[in-house]
C-alpha positions as CSV (number, residue, x, y, z in Angstrom):
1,X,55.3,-1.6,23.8
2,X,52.9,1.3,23.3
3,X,52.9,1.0,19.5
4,X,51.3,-2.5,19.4
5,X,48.2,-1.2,21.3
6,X,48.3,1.7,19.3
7,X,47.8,0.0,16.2
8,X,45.7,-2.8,17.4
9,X,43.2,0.4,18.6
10,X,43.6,1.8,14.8
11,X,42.8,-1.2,13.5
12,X,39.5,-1.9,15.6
13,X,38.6,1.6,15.0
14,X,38.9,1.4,11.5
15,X,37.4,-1.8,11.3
16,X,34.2,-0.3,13.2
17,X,34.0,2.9,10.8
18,X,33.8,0.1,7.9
19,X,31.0,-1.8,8.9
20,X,29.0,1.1,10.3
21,X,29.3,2.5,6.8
22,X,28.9,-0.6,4.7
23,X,25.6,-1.3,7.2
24,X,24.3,1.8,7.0
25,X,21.2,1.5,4.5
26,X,22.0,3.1,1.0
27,X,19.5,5.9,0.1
28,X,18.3,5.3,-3.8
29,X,19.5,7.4,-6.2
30,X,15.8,9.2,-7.8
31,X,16.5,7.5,-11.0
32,X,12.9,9.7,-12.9
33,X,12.5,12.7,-12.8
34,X,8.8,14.1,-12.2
35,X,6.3,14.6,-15.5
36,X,5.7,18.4,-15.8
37,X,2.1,19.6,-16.9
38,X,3.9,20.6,-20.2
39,X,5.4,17.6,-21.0
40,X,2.0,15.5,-20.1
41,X,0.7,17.9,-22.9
42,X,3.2,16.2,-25.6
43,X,3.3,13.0,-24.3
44,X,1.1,10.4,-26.9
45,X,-1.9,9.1,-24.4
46,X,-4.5,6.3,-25.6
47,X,-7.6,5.4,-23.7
48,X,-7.7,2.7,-21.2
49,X,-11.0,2.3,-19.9
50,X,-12.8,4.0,-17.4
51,X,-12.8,4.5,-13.1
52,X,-15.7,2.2,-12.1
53,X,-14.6,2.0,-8.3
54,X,-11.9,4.1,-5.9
55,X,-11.7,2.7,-2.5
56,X,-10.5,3.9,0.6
57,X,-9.0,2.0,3.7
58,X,-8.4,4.3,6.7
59,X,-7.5,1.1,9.0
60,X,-4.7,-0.9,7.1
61,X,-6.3,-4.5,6.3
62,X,-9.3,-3.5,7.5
63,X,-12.6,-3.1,5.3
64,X,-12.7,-0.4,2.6
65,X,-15.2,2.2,1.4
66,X,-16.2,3.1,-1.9
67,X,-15.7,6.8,-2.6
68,X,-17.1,8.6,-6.0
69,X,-14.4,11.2,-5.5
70,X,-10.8,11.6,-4.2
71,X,-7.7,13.9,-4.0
72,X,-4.6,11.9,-5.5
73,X,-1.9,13.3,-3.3
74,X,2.2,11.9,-2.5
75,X,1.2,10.0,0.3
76,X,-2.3,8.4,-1.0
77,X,-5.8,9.4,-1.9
78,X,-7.5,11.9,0.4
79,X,-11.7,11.9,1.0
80,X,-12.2,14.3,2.9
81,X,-10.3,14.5,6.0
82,X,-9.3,10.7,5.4
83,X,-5.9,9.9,4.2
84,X,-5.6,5.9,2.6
85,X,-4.0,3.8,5.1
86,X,-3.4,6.1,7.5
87,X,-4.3,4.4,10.9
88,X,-2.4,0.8,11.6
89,X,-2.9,-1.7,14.4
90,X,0.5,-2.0,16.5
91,X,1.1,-5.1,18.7
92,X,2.6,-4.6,22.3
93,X,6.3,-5.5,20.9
94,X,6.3,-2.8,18.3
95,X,5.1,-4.4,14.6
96,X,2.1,-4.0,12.8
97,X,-0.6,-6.3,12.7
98,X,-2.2,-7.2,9.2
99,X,-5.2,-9.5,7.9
100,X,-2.2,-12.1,7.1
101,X,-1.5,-13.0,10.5
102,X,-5.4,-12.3,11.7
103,X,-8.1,-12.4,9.1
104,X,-10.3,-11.2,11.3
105,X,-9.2,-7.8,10.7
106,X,-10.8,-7.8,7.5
107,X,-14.4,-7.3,8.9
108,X,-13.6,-4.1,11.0
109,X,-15.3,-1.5,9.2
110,X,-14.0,2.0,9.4
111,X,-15.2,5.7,8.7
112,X,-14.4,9.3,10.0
113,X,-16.7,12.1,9.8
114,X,-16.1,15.6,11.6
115,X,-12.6,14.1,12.3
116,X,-13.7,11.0,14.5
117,X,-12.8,7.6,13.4
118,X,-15.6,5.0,14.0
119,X,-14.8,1.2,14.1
120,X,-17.5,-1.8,13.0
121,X,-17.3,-5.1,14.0
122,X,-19.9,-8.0,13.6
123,X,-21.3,-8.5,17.1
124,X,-19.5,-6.2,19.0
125,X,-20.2,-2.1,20.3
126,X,-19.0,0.8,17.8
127,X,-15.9,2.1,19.0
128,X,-15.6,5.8,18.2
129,X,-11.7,7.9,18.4
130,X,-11.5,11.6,18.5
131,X,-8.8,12.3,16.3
132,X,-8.6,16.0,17.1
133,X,-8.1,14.6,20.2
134,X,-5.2,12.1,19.2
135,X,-3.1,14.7,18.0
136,X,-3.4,16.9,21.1
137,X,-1.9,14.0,23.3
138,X,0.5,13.8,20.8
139,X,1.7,10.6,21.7
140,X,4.0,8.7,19.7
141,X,4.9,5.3,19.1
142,X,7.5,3.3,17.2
143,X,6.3,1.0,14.6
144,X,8.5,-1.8,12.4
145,X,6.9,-1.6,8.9
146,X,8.3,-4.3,7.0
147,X,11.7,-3.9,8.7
148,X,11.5,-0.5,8.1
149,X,11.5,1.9,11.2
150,X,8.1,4.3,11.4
151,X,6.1,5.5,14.2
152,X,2.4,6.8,14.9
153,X,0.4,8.5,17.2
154,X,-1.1,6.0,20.2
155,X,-5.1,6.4,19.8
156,X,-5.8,5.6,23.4
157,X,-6.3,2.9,25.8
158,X,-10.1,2.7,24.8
159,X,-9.0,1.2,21.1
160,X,-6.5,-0.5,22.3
161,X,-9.1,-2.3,25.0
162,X,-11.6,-2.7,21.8
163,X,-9.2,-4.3,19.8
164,X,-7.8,-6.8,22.1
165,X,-11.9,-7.7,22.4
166,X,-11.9,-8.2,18.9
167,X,-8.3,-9.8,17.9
168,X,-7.7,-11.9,20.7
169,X,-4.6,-10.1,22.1
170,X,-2.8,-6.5,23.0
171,X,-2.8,-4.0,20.3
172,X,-2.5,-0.3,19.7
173,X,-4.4,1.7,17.5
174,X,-2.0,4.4,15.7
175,X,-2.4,7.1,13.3
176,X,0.3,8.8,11.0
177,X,-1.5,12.1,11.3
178,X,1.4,15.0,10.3
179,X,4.1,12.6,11.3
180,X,7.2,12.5,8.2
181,X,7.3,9.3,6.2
182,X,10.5,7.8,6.9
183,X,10.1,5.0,4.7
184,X,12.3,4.6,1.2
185,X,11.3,2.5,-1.6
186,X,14.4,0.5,-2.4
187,X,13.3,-2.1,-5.0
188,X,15.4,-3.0,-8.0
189,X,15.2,-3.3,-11.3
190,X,12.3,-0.5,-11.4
191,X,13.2,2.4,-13.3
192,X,10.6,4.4,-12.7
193,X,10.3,4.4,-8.9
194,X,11.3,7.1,-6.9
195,X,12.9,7.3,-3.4
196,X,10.0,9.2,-2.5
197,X,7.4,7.1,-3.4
198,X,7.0,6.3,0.2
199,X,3.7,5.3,1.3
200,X,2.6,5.6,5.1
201,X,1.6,1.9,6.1
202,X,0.4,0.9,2.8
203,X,3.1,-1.8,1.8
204,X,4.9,-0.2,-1.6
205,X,3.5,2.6,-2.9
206,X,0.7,4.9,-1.8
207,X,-1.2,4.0,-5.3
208,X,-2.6,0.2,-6.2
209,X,-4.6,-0.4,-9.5
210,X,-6.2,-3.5,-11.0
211,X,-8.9,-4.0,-14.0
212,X,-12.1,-5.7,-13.8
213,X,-10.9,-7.4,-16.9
214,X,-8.2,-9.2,-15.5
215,X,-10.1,-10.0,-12.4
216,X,-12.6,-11.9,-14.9
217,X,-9.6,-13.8,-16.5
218,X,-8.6,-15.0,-12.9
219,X,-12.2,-16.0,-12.2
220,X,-12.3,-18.1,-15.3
221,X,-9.8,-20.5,-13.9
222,X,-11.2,-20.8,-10.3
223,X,-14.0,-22.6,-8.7
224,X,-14.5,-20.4,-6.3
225,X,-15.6,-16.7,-5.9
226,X,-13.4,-13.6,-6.0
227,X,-13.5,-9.9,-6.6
228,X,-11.9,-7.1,-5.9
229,X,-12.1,-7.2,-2.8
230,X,-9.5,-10.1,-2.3
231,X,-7.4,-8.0,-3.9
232,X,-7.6,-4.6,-2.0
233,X,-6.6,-1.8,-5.0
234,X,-7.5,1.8,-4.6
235,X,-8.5,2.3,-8.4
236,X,-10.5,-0.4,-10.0
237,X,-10.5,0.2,-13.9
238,X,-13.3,-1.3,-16.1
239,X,-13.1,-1.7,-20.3
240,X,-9.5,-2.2,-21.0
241,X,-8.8,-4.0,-24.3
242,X,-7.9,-7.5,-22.6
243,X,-6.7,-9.0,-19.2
244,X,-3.6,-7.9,-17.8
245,X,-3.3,-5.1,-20.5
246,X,-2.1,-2.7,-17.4
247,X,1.4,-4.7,-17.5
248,X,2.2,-2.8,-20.4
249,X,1.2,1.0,-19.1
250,X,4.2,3.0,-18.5
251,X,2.2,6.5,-17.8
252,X,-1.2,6.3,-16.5
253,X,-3.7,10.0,-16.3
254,X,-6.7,9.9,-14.6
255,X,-8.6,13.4,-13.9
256,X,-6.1,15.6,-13.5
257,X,-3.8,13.4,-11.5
258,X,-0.6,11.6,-13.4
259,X,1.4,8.5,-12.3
260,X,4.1,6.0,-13.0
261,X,3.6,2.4,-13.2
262,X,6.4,1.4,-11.3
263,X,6.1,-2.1,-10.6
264,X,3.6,-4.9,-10.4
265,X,2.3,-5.8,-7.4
266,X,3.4,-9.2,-5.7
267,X,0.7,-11.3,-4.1
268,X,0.3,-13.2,-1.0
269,X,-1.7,-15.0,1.1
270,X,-3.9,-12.3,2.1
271,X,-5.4,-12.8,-0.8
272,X,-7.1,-16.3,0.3
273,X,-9.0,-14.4,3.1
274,X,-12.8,-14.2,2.2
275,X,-13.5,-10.5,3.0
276,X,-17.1,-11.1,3.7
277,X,-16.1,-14.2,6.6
278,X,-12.6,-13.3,7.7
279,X,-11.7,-17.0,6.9
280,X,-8.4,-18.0,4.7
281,X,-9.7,-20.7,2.1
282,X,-8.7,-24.2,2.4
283,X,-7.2,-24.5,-0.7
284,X,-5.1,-21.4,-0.8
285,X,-7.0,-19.9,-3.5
286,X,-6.9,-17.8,-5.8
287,X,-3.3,-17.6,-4.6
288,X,-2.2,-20.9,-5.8
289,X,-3.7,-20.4,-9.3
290,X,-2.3,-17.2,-9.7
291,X,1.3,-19.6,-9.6
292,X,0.5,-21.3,-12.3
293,X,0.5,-18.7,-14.5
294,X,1.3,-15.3,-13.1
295,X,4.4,-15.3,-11.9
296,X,6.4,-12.7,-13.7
297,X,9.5,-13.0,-11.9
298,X,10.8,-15.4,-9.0
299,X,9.0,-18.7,-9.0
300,X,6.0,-19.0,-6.3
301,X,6.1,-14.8,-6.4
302,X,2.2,-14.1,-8.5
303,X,1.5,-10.6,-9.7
304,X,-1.8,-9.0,-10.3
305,X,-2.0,-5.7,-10.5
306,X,0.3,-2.5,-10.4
307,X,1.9,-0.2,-8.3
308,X,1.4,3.5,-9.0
309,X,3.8,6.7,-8.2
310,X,2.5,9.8,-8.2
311,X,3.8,12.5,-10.6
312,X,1.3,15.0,-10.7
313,X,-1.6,15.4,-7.7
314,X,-5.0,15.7,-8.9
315,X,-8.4,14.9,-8.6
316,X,-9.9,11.2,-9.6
317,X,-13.6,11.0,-9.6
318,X,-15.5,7.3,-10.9
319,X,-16.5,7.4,-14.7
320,X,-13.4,9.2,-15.5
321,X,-11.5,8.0,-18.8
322,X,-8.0,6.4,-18.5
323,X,-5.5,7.6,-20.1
324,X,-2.0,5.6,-20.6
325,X,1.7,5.8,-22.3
326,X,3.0,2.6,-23.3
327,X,7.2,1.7,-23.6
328,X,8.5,0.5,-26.5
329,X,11.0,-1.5,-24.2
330,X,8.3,-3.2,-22.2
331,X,7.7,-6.9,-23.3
332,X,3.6,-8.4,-23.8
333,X,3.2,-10.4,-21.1
């Protein structure tokens, strides 16, 4: 009579170790090692073009700025005392709010100087957060990033009272500040990303970069007007040798600063939000063009674009020539 218990209560506990185990997310294996400034020396580099913008978003989805000169570091480029994508807006249930679910975000403007944070908006009073100050308080909040868990440090109840003027609803204003990353790449079929190519809120990697030429190629087949700005990319690269030539770069130097083109970057519908009026176009463009012809992988999935570890910190200044590696295993696409 007290077996049967006994080995229903094995089996149930047994059972429980399983799927704790089998749930429990699977940490990447590094599958690249880092480029060394010795083998950078021997590796055989072309020319590419040359930096003719680097931008900057403090605020995720926000408005950027155009810097002439940035420190390439793990967790994104550094101006200053402004780290890329290192403040989010929270809602009051915990996830972040981007420009997909309110365009309006794109016309906030952001800058720090002397380590405060100044917010823009069309119409409404500057809103100015002592980040000194935010990390004295030292008061954190949890954050879902893409179903990944993260946190950041609450910038007060007078951003959060300026952005609920401005979006329409409850949000918090958080920055990463010193905070650990706890957020893993785990996309497949990448070879050369890293488990640590963990951004802070950006959405893959800490490092996006896109050519004025293929920017021009998408503009050929649309009516209406885009840049780069739809696009959002931290490195905007000018006089490659046709449109989406950066498909094929496996190694990319710029400066001093070396990285890995690890995969190209998916596009969505963020991309149909005029940056200069905060409105989504009617027609879903350029979105629904890029379908027609640049999906690389899934149907309805466009790319445009790559996605850029860092191997080797540095510092990227515009004008600066491109350097890249190309595989002999990747394909012309």
């Amino acid at each position: 009579m007290i077996i049967i218990p006994l080995l229903t209560l094995t089996v149930i506990l047994l059972t429980s170790i399983y799927w704790v185990i089998a749930r429990r997310p699977r940490e990447k294996i590094i599958m690249v090692a880092h480029k060394t400034r010795d083998e950078v020396k021997n590796m055989k580099w072309e020319s590419a073009g040359k930096v003719t913008k680097i931008i900057i978003y403090p605020v995720k989805s926000c408005s950027g700025t155009v810097v002439k000169s940035v420190k390439a570091e793990p967790l994104g480029i550094v101006d200053g005392t402004v780290r890329d994508r290192s403040f989010v807006v929270r809602t009051e249930k915990g996830s972040m709010v981007t420009a997909n679910m309110i365009p309006s975000l794109v016309l906030i403007q952001s800058s720090i100087e002397d380590n405060i944070l100044t917010l823009k908006f069309p119409g409404a009073k500057d809103l100015t957060v002592d980040v000194t100050q935010v990390k004295e308080n030292n008061k954190e909040m949890t954050l879902d990033i893409w179903g990944h868990p993260g946190s950041g440090l609450d910038c007060g109840e007078d951003s959060s009272r300026w952005l609920e003027t401005i979006l329409g609803c409850k949000c918090y204003l958080l920055y990463h500040g010193d905070l650990p990353s706890s957020r893993m790449t785990e996309e497949e079929d990448c070879p050369l990303m890293r488990n640590d190519d963990n951004p802070l809120y950006a959405n893959l990697t800490s490092y996006m970069l896109m050519t004025t030429e293929s920017i021009a190629d998408l503009q050929s087949r649309l009516e209406c007007k885009v840049d780069e700005d739809n696009f959002r990319p931290n490195i905007l690269i000018d006089g490659t040798k046709e449109p989406y030539d950066e498909d094929d770069w496996e190694y990319v130097m710029i400066g001093d600063a070396v990285y890995r083109n690890v995969k190209p970057c998916e596009r969505c519908i963020l991309t149909t939000v005029d940056p200069k009026t905060g409105k989504k176009d009617r027609n879903q463009e350029p979105l629904r063009t890029l379908k027609t012809y640049r999906c690389l992988g899934k149907p309805n999935e466009p790319h445009l674009g790559i996605h850029l570890g860092l191997d080797l910190a540095g510092v990227m200044r515009e004008g600066d020539e491109v350097f890249v590696t190309r595989s002999a295993k990747t394909k012309k696409r």
